[in-house]
Backbone as a printed PyTorch tensor [residue, N CA C, xyz], in Angstrom:
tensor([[[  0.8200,  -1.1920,   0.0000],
         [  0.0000,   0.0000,   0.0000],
         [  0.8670,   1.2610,   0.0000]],

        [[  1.5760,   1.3780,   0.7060],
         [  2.7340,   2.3750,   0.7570],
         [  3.2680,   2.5770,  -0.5290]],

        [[  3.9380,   1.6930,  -0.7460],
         [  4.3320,   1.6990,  -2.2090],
         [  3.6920,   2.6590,  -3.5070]],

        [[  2.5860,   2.3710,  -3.4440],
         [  1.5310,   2.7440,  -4.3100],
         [  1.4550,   3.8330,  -3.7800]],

        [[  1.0520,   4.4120,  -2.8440],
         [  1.1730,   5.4180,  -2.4950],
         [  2.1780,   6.7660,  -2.5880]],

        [[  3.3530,   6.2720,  -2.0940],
         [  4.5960,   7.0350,  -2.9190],
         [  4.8010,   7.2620,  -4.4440]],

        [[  4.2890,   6.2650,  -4.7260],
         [  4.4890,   6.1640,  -6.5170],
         [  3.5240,   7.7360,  -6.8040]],

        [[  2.1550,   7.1940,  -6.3460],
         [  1.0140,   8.5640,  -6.7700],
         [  1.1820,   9.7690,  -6.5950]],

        [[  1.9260,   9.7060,  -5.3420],
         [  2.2900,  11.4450,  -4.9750],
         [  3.2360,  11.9820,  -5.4470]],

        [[  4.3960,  10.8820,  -5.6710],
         [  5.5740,  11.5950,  -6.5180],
         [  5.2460,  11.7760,  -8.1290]],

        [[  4.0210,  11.1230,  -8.7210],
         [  3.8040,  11.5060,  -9.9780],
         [  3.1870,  12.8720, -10.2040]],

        [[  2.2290,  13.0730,  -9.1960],
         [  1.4070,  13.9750,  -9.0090],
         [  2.3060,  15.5180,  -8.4710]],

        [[  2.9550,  15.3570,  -8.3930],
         [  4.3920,  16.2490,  -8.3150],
         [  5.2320,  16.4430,  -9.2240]],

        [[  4.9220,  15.4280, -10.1350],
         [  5.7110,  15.3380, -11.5790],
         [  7.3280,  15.4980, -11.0220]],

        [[  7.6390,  14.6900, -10.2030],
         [  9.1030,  14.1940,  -9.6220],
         [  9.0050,  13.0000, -10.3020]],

        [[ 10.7660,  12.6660, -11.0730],
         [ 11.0190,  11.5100, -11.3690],
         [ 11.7200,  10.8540,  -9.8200]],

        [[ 12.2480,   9.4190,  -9.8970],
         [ 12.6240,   8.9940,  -8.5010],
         [ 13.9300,   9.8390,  -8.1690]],

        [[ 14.4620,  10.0100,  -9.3270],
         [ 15.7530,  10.5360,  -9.1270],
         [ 15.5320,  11.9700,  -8.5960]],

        [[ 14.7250,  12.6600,  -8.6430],
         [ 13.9680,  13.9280,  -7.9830],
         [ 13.8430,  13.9250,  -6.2330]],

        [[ 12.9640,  12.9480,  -6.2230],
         [ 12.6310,  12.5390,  -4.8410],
         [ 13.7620,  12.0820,  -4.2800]],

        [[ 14.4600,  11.0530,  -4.6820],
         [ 15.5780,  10.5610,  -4.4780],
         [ 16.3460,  11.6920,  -3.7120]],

        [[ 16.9170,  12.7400,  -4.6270],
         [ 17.5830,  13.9060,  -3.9010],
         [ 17.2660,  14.5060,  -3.0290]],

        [[ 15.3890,  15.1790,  -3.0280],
         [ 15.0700,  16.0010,  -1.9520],
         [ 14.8890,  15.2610,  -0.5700]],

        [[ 15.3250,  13.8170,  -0.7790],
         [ 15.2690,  13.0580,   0.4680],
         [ 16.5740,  12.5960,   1.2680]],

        [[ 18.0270,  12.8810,   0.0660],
         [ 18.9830,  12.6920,   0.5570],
         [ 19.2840,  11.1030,   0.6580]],

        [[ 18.3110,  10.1100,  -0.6760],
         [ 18.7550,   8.4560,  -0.6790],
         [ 18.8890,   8.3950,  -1.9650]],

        [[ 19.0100,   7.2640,  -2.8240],
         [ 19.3170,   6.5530,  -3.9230],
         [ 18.4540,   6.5970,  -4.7070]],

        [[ 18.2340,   7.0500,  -6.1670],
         [ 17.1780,   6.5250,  -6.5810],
         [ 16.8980,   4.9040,  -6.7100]],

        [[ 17.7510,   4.2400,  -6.3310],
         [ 17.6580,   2.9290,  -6.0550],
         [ 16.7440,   2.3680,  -5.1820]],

        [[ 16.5290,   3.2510,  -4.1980],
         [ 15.7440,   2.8830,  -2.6970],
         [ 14.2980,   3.5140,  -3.2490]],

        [[ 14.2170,   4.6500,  -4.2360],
         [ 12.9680,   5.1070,  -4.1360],
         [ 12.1830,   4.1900,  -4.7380]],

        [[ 13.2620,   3.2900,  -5.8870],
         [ 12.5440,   2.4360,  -6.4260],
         [ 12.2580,   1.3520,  -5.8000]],

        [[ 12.6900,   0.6000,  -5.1210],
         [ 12.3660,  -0.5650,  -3.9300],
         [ 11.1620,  -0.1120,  -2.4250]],

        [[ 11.3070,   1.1800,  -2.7290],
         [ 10.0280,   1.4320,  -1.5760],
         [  8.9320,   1.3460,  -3.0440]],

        [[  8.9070,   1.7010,  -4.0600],
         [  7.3960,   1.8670,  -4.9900],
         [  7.3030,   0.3980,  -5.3830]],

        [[  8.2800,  -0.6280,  -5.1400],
         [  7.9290,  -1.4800,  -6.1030],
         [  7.7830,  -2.7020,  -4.7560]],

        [[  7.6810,  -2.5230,  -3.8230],
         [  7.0680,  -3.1540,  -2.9370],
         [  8.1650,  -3.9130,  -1.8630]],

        [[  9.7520,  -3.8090,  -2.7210],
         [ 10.6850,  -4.6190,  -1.8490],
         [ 10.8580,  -4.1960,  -0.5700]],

        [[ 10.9450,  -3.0420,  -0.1980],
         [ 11.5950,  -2.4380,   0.9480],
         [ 10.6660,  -1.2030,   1.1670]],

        [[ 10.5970,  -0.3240,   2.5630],
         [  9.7190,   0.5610,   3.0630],
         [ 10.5350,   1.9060,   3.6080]],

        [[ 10.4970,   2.4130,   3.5730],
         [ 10.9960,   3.8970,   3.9350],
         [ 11.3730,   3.7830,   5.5610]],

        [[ 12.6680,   4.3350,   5.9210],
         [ 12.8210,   4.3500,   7.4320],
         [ 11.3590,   5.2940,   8.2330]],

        [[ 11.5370,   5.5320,   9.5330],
         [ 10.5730,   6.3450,   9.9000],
         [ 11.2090,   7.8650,   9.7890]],

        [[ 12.6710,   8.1710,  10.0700],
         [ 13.3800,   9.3560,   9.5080],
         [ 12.4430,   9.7140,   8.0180]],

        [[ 12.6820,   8.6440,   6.9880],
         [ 12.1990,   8.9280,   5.3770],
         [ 10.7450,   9.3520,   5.7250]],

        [[ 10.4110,   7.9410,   6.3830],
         [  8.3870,   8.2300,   6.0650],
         [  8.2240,  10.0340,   6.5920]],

        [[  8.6150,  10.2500,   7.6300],
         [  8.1580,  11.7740,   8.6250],
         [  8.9360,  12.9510,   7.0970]],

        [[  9.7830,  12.3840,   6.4990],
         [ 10.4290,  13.4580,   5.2210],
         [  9.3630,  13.2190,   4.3370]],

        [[  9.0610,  12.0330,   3.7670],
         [  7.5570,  12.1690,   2.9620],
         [  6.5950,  13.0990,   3.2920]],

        [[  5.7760,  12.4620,   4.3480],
         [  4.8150,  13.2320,   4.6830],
         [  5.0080,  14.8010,   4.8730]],

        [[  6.1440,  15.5930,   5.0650],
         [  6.6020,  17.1330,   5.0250],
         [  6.4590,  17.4180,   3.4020]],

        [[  6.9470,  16.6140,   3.1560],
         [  7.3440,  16.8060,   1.3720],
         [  6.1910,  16.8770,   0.6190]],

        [[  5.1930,  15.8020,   0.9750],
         [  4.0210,  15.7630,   0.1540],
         [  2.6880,  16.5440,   0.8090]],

        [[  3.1010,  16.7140,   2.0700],
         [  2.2250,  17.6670,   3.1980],
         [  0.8420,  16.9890,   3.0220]],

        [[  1.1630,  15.4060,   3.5630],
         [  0.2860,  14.5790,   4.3300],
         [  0.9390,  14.0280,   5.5180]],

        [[  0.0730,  13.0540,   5.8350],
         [  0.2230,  12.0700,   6.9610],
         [  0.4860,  10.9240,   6.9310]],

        [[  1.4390,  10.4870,   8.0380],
         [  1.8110,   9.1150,   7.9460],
         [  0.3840,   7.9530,   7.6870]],

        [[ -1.0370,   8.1610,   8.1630],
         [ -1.7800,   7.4600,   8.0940],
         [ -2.2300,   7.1570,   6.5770]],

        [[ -2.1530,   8.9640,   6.0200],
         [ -2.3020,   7.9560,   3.9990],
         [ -1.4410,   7.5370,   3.8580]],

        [[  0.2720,   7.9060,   3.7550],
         [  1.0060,   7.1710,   3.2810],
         [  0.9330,   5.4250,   3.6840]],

        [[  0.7170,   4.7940,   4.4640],
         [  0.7090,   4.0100,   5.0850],
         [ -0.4130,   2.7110,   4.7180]],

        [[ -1.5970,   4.0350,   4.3690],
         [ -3.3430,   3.4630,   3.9390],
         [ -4.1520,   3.2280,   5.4510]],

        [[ -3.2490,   4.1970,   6.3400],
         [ -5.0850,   3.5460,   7.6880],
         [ -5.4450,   4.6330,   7.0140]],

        [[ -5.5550,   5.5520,   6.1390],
         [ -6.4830,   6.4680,   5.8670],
         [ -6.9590,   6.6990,   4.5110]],

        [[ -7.9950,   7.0310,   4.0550],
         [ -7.5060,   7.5580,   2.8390],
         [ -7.8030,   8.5860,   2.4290]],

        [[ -7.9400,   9.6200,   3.3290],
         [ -8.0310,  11.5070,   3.0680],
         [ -6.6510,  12.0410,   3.0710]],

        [[ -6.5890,  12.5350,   1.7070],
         [ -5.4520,  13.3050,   1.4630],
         [ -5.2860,  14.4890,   2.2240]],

        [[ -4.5140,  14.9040,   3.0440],
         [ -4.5440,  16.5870,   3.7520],
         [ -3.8120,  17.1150,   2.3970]],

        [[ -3.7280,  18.4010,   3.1100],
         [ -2.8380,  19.7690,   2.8580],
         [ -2.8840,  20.5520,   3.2680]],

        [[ -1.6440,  20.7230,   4.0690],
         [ -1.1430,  21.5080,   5.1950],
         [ -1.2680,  23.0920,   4.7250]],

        [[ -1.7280,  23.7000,   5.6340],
         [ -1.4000,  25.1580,   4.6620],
         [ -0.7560,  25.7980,   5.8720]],

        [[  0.2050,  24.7940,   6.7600],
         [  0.8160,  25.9120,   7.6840],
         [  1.6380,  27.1740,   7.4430]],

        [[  2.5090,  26.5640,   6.1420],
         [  2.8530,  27.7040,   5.4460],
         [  2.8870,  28.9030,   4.7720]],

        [[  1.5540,  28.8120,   4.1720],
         [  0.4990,  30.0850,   3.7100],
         [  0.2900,  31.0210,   4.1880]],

        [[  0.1510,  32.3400,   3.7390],
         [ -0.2730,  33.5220,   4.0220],
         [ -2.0520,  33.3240,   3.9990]],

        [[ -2.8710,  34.3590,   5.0010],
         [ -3.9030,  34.3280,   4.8110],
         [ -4.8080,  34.7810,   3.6780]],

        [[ -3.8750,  35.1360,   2.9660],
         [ -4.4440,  35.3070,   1.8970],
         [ -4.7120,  34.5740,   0.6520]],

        [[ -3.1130,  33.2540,   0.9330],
         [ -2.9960,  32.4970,  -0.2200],
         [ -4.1290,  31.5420,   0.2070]],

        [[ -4.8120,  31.1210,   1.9680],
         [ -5.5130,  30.2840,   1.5380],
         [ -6.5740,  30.4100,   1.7140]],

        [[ -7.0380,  31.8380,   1.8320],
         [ -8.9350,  32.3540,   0.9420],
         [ -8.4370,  31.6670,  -0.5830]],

        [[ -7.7600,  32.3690,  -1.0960],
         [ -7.4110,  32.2680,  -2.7830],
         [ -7.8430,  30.2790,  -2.4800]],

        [[ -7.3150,  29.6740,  -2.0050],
         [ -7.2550,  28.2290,  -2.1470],
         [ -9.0240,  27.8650,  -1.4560]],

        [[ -9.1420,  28.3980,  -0.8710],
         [-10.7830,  28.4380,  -0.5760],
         [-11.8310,  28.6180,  -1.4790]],

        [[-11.5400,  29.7520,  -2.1610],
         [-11.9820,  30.3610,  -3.6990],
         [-11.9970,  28.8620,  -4.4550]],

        [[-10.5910,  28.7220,  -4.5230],
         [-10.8730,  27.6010,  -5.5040],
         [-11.8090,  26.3820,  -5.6020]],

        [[-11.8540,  25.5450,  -4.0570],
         [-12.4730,  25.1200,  -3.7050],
         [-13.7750,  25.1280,  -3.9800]],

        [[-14.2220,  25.8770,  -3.5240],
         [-15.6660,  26.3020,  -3.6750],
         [-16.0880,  26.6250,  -5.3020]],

        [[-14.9400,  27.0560,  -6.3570],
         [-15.6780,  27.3880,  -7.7360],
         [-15.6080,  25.5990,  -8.1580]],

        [[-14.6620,  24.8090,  -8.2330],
         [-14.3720,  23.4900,  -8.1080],
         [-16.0820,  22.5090,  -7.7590]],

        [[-16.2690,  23.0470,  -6.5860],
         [-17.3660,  22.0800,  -5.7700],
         [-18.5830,  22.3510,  -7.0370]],

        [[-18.6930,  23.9460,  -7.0730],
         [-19.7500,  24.1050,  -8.0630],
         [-19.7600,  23.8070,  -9.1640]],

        [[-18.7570,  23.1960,  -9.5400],
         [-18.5390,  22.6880, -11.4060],
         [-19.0380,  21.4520, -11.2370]],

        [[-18.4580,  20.6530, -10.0520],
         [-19.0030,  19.3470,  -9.9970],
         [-20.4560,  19.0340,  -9.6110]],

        [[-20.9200,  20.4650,  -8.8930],
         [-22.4340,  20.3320,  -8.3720],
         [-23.3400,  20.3740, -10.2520]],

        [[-22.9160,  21.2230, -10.6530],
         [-23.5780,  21.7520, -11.9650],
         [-23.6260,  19.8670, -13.0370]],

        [[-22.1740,  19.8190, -13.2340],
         [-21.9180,  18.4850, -13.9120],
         [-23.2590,  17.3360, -13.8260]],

        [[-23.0800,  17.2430, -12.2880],
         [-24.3230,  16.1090, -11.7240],
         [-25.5790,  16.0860, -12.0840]]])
């Protein structure tokens, strides 16, 4: 599950392994053995994932499957703007239905 999981978020980031690989400080060798099911990320790596992809150990992992996003970083302004979005988003899909 993990596996799969890393794979999705680093695509969805449009990071190759060798990308991730670096901003994590391992091999792209290892990124590929955590996606392909051999081997699992230390808990040092997993807690660098979850910063990186700004979720939680529980999706990466699968006890969960709600994606967060952290907006500790954000100005209050960037996340009305991300609220905005939200909400024009909800109504495209309300309209669609």
């Amino acid at each position: 599950m993990i596996a799969d999981k890393i794979k999705e978020l680093r695509i969805k980031r449009d990071y190759s392994q060798s990308t991730l690989a670096k901003k994590l400080n391992v091999t792209r060798s290892t990124v590929n053995a955590w996606e392909s099911g051999i081997n699992v990320p230390s808990v040092q790596c997993l807690t660098e994932l979850c910063s990186l992809f700004q979720t939680t150990a529980d999706y990466l992992l699968g006890l969960s499957n709600k994606l967060t996003l952290s907006l500790d970083n954000l100005t209050d302004e960037e996340i009305k703007v991300l609220y905005d979005l939200i909400d024009i988003l909800v109504k495209n899909k309300n309209i669609e239905n």
